[in-house]
N, C-alpha and C positions, 0 to 999 in steps of 0.2 A: 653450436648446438643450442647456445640459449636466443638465439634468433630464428632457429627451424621451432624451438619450440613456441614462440612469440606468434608465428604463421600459424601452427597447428591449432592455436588455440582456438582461432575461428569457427574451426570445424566445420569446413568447409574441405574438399575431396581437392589434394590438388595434385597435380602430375609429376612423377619422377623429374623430366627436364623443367618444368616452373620452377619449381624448388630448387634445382642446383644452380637458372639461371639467375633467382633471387640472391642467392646466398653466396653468389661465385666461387663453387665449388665444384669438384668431381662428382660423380654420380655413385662410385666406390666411399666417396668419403661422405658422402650423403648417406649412405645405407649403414656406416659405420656410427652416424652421429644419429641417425635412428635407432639404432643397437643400445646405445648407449641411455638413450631414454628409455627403453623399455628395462632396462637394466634398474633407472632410476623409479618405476613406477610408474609407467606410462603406457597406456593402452594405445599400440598404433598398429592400425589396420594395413597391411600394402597386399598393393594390387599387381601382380607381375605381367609384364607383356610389354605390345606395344604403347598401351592405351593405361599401361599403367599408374601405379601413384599409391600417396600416402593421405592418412585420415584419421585424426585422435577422436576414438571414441570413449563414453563412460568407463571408468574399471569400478572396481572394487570398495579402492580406498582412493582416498583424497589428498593427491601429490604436490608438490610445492607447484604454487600457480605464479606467475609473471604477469604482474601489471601496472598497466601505465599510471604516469602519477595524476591524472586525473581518476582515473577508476581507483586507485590504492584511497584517495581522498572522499569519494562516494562513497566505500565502502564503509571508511570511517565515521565519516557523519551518518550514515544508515546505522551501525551499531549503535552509537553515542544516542541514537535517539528511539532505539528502542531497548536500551536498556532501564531508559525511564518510562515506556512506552504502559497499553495495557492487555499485551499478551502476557499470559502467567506461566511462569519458568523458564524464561528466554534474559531477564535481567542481569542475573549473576552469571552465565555462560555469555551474555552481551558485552559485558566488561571486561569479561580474561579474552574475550577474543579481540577487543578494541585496544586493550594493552598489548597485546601481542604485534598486529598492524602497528600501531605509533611508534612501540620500541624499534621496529625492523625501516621506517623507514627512515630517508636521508634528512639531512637536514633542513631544504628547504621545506620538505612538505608538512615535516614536523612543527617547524614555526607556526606555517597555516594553520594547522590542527591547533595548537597554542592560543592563537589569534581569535579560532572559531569558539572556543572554550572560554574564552578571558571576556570577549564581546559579545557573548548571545545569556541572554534573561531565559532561561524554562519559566512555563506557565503551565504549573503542573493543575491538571483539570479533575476535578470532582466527582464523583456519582456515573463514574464511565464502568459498566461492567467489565471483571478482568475475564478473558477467554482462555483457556487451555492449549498451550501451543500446539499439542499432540494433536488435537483436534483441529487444529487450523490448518497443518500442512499434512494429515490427511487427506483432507477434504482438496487443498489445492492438487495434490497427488492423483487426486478420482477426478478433477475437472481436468489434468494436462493428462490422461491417460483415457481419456472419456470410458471412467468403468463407471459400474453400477455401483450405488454405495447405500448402507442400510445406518439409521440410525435412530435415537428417541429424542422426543422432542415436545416440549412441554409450552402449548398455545399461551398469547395474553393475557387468556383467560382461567388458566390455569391448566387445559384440558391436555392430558398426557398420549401420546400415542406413538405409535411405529409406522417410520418413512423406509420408503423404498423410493429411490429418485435418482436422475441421472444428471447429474451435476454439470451446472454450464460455467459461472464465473464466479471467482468471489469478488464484495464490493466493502472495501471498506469507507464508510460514510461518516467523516466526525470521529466520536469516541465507538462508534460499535463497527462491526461487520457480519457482513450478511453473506449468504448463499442463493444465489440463482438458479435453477435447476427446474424439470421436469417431472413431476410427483406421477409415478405410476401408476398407483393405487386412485388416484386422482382422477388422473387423465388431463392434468394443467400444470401452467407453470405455476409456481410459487415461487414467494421471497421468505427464507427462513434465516431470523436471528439465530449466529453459532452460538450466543452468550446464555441459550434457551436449550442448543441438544446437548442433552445429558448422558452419560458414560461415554464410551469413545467409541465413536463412526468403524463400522469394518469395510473395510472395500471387497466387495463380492469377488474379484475376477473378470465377469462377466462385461463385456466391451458391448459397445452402442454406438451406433451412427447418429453423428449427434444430430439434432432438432434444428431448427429455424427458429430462434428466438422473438418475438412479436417485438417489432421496431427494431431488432438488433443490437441494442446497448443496453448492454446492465447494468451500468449505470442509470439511465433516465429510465429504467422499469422498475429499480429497488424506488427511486423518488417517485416517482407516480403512483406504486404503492403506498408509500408513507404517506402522501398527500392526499390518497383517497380513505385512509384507518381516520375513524375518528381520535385526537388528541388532545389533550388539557386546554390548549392553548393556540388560535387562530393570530399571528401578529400581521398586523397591516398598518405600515406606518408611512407616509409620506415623506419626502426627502427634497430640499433643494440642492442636488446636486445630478450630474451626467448619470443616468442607468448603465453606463461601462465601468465608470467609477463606484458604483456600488455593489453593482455583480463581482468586483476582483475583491472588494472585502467580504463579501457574502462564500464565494468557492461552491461547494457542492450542497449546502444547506437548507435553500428558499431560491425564491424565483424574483424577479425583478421585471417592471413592467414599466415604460416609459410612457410619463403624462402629458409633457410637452418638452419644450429645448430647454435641459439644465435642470429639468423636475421629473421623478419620478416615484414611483411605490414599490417599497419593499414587502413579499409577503411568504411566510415562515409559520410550517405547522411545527408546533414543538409542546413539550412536555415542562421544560424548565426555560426559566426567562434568563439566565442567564448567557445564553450567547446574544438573543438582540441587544442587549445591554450591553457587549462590547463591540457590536458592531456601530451602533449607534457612538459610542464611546470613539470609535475610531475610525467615525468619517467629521469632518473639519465644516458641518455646515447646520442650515437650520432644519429641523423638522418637527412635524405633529402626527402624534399617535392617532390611529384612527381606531385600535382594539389591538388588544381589548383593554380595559380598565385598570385591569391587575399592574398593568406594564407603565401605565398612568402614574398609579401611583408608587409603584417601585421604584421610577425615575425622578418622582419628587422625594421621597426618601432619603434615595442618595444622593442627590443635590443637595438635601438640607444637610446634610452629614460631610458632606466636602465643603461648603461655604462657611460649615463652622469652622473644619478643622483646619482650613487654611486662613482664618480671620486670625491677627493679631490682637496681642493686648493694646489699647487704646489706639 
């Protein structure tokens, strides 16, 4: 049974005879050991005939799930890290759920869990807007169901208004996330920071053929926006190292532009200097700030303040 259930999970339609030939089993004891899950909570759809078969769909409530110890371990390190994360009201419901996973699993994979907890440093980050979870899988809810969704939303600039939009992706970038979507009232796409709509999103009902997004990735539409808003701070810095090598510390941030073999330009619109300050921190070579100045001298700063505090008495 817990190996029909193991198939099912797929959710994938599969046939009376696959199933029994999987499972080497009758096809009498097949329908029996289907019985018996639905007995347990389990939503399973059969198809009778010749052409027929079985297929777990959604239910109600949320039944004991089976899985492998790599996914049992995904799941962990997924909780573990957004129980420090900065969605808001997900941390303490983060932790009883993560306790609950560790305690259930066996011993090898618990060690793991042990090992990833004993050897990983958090680098808990600053000045990250916290978001509303209600409001975040909402809104994922209206982009995997392409409905209409209404909310308020208050601009950079302060200016407060009412969206009507039909939701294409969310992006999360760094410490924030964003919304991709179709603004009705508009009549264009936009990029809206969730950390920005205020009281909670209602999903209309109302279903839509989704759009064709311009370029297709929302990811490189939410960065193209951001790159085109004016921000505090232009960083353009030089680097003696590979542009492969600096794009895998940079991730979804800034862009990187190769100058010649083994030299290239980093460059990153941002509001706070605080991330080129660890990327730079955490590539192994030489470089020169090209802007802006601020970032000049915030790296002499702290070079004067590391060179002291690691200098010895005499």
């Amino acid at each position: 049974m817990l190996r029909l259930l193991s198939l099912l999970q797929t959710h994938r339609f599969w046939s009376g005879g696959e199933l029994a030939e999987r499972l080497e089993v009758s096809p009498r004891t097949l329908r029996r050991d289907v019985d018996r899950l639905r007995d347990l909570g389990y939503d399973v759809d059969a198809v009778r005939g010749a052409a027929g078969g079985y297929q777990l769909r959604a239910g109600s409530n949320l039944p004991p799930l089976l899985l492998e110890d790599e996914e049992a371990v995904a799941i962990a390190v997924g909780l573990r890290s957004a129980a420090g994360g900065h969605v808001g009201g997900i941390e303490e419901t983060s932790v009883q759920a993560l306790t609950k996973v560790i305690a259930l699993m066996p011993p090898r994979l618990r060690r793991r869990m042990d090992a990833l907890a004993s050897q990983t440093d958090g680098l808990p980050w600053s000045g990250g807007p916290v978001i509303d979870a209600a409001t975040l899988t909402t809104l994922a809810q209206t982009c995997r169901d392409d409905e209409v969704v209404t909310f308020d939303y208050t601009a950079a600039d302060g200016t407060a208004s009412g969206r009507r939009v039909e939701p294409y992706r969310l992006v999360n970038l760094g410490r924030r996330w964003y919304l991709v979507a179709y603004d009705r009232d508009r009549q264009d796409w936009r990029t809206f920071r969730i950390d920005r709509v205020s009281g909670a999103p209602q999903a209309t009902g109302q279903r839509f053929r989704p759009r064709d997004l311009p370029g297709g990735d929302a990811l490189a539409f939410v960065r193209s926006g951001l790159r085109s808003q004016p921000q505090r701070y232009q960083v353009r810095v030089r680097l003696a190292a590979p542009a492969a090598e600096v794009g895998r510390m940079m991730g979804r941030w800034g862009s990187v532009e190769t100058v010649s073999d083994g030299e290239c330009r980093m460059i990153l619109n941002t509001d706070t200097l605080d991330w080129p300050v660890m990327i730079l921190a955490g590539l192994d070579c030489a470089f020169t700030v090209e802007a802006p100045d601020e970032l000049s001298a915030l790296l002499g700063r702290l070079g004067e303040r590391f060179v002291r505090s690691a200098a010895r008495p005499g």
